[in-house]
MARBA-712205 format. One record per residue (C-alpha): residue in one letter; x, y, z. Coordinates in steps of 0.25 Angstrom, whole numbers, padded with zeros to 4 digits, always signed. Layout:
BEGIN
aXYZ;...
//
This chain:
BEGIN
x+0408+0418+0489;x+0393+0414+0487;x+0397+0415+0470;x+0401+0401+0465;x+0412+0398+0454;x+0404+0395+0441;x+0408+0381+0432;x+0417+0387+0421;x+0411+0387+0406;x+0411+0375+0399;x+0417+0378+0388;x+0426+0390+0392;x+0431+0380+0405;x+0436+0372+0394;x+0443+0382+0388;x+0451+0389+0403;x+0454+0373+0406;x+0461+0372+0390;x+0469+0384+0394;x+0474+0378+0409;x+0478+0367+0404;x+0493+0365+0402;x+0492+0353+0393;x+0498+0356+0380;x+0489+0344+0374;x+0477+0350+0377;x+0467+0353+0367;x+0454+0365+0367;x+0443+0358+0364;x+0433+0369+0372;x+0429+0384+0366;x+0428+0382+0350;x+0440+0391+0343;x+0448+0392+0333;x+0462+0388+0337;x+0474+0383+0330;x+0483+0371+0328;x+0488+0375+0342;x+0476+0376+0349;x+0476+0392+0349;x+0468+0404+0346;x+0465+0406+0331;x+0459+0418+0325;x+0453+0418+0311;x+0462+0425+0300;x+0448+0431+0296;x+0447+0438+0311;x+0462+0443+0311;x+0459+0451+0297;x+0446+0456+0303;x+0453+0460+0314;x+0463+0466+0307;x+0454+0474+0299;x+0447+0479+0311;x+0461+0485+0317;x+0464+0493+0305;x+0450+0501+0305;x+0449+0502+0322;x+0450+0516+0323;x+0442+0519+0311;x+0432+0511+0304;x+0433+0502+0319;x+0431+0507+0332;x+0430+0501+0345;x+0417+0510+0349;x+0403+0500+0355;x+0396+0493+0345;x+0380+0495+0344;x+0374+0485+0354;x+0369+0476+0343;x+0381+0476+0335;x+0387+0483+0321;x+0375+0482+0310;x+0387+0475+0300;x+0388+0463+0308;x+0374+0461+0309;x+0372+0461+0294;x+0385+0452+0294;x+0381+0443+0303;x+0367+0441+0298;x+0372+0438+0285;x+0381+0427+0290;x+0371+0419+0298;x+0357+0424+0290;x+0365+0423+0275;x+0365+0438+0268;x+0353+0435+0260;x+0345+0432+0274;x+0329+0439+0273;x+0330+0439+0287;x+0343+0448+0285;x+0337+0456+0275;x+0323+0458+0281;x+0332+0464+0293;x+0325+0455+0304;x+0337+0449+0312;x+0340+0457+0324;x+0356+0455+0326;x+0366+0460+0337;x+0379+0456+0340;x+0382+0447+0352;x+0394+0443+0361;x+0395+0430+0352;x+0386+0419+0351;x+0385+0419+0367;x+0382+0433+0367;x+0371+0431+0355;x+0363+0419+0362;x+0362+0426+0375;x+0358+0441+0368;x+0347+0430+0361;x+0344+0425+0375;x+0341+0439+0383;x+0334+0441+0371;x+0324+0430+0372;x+0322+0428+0386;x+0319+0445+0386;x+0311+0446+0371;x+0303+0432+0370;x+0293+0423+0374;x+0296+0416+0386;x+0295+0402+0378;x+0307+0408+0370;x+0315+0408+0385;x+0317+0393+0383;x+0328+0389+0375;x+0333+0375+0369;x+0347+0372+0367;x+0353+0360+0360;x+0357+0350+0369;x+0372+0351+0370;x+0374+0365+0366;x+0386+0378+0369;x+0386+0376+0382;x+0384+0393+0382;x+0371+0392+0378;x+0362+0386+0390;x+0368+0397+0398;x+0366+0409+0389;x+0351+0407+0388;x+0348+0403+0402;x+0358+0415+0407;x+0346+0424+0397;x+0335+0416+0408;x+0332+0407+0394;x+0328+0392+0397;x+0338+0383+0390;x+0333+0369+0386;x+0339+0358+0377;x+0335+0350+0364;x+0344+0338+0362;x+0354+0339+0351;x+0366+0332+0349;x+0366+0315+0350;x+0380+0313+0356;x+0380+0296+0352;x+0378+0300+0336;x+0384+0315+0339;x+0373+0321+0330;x+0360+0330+0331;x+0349+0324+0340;x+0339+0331+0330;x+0326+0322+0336;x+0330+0327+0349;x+0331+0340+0345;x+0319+0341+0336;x+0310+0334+0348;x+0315+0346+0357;x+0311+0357+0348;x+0298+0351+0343;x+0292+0345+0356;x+0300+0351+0369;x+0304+0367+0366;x+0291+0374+0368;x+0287+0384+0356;x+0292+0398+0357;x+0306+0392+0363;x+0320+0396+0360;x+0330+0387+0354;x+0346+0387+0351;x+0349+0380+0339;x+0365+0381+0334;x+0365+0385+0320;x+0376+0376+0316;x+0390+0370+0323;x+0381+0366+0336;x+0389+0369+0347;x+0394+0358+0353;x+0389+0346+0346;x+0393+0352+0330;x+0380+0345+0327;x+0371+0352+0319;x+0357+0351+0313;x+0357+0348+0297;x+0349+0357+0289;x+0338+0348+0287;x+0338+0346+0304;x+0338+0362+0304;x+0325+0364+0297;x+0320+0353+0305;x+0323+0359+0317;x+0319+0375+0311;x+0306+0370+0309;x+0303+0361+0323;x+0307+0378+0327;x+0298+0384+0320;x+0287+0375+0322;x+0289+0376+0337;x+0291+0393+0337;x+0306+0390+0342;x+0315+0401+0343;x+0329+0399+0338;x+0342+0404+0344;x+0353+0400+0332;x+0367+0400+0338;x+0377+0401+0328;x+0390+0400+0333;x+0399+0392+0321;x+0392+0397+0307;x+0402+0392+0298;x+0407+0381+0308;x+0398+0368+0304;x+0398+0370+0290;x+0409+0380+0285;x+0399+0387+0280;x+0394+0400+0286;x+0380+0399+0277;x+0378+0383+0277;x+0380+0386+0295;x+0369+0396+0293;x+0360+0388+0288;x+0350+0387+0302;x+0349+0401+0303;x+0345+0403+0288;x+0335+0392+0291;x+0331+0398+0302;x+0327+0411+0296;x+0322+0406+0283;x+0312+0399+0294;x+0308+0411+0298;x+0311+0411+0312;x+0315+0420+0322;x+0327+0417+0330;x+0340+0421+0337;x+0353+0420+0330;x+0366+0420+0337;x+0379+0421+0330;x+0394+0420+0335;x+0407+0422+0328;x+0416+0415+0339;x+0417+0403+0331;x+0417+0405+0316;x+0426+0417+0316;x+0434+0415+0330;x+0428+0425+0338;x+0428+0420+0351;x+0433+0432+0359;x+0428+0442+0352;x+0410+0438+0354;x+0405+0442+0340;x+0392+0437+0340;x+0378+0441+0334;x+0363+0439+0337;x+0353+0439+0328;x+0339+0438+0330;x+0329+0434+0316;x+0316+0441+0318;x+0303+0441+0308;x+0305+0456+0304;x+0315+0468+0305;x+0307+0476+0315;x+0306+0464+0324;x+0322+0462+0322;x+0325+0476+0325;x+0317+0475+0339;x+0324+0463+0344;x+0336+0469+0340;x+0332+0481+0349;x+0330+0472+0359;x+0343+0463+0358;x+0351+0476+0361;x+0344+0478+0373;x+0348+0464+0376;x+0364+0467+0374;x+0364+0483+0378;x+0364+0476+0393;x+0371+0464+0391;x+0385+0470+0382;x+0381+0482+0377;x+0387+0480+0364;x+0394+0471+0358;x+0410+0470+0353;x+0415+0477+0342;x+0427+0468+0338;x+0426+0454+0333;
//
């Protein structure tokens, strides 16, 4: 009697008071997903062949046996080549560490336990934009992270506070700290950094030994271009930093329910990538085990 009824989610509140509502005007305007003209469900005709595919080979080519705990060594090499580009050194050089995550969600808080357990306590601080998901303050400080904000969005010209921005990461986060930056479609303003801004801001980073954690939840969103979408992560690499990228396909392919979703971690060599990898499945063997086949 002692335990207290929690606040429902944001987000997902919206979503449970759409569904009681008995008005036939109403109109979803919470989770972000495909619908149709009529406001339902709509699945990607690319998904429906997937998975039309995938039926006729379960049994032979397809099984419903665990995956490994970091996930199949094929979606690694895809996934990689979508964010990084085919041609990526870092790719070729075999220094990214991926796994595959519970979604985006699932991706930043694997980054999270990771951090707070692998890196220097000034890493432990992480800055956030100023708004952001409404997910993300709680998945870092649930991993014992300390979440602080940079200013972002300027509400009265609705566009990028880039001085406030730039003043926060140059002066006020402290060398050595974490920060989340989203890689395009920022979530929720749709206000993002132009590619001139993006070097600016790389190179305020780097300069100060900030460590970046690149969410990138709508590649293919902002621009209609999964490599033009890509461009911060190439930048970032081409920089030559290390730093966290997590990597959802709910949005750009409709996946919602299905929590396909991948980590992957740029390190400075191939033997430093294959121990945070080791480390990263003694992150998740505890946590889920392993992660879904289907998706």
């Amino acid at each position: 009697d002692k335990i207290e009824v929690a606040a429902a989610d944001p987000i997902l509140g919206i979503e449970k008071a759409f569904q009681a509502d008995g008005d036939a005007r109403k109109i979803n305007l919470g989770v972000g997903a495909y619908r149709t003209e009529e406001g339902k469900p709509f699945v990607l005709q690319v998904v429906k062949d997937a998975e039309k595919e995938m039926l006729e080979e379960l049994g032979t080519k397809l099984n419903k046996e665990y995956s490994t705990i970091d996930g199949p060594a094929a979606l690694k090499t895809h996934t990689q080549q979508l964010v990084f580009g085919k041609d990526s050194e870092a790719i070729t050089s075999n220094r990214i560490a991926s796994v595959q995550s519970l979604s985006g969600t699932g991706s930043l808080r694997v980054a999270a336990e990771f951090i707070k357990g692998h890196m220097k306590p000034e890493a432990h601080d992480i800055w956030i934009s100023d708004p952001t998901w409404a997910n993300h303050t709680a998945i870092f400080q649930k991993a014992g992270m300390t979440v602080k904000t940079y200013p972002y969005y300027k509400a009265e010209t609705r566009s990028l506070n880039f001085e406030g921005m730039m003043n926060a990461l140059s002066i006020d986060a402290k060398p050595g700290s974490t920060v989340l930056l989203h890689s395009c479609a920022h979530n929720p303003t749709g206000v993002d950094p132009t590619e001139e801004q993006w070097k600016e801001i790389a190179n305020v980073m780097k300069q100060r030994s900030l460590i970046p954690v690149l969410d990138s939840a709508y590649q293919g969103y902002a621009s209609g271009s999964l490599d033009k979408d890509a461009f911060t992560i190439r930048l970032f690499v081409s920089m030559g930093f290390e730093f966290y990228m997590c990597q959802s396909f709910a949005k750009n392919l409709g996946l919602y329910g299905e929590r396909i979703g991948m980590l992957h971690v740029v390190c400075n060599s191939a033997p430093q990538a294959d121990a945070v990898l080791s480390q990263l499945k003694l992150v998740i063997r505890p946590m889920y085990s392993s992660p879904p086949i289907h998706g």
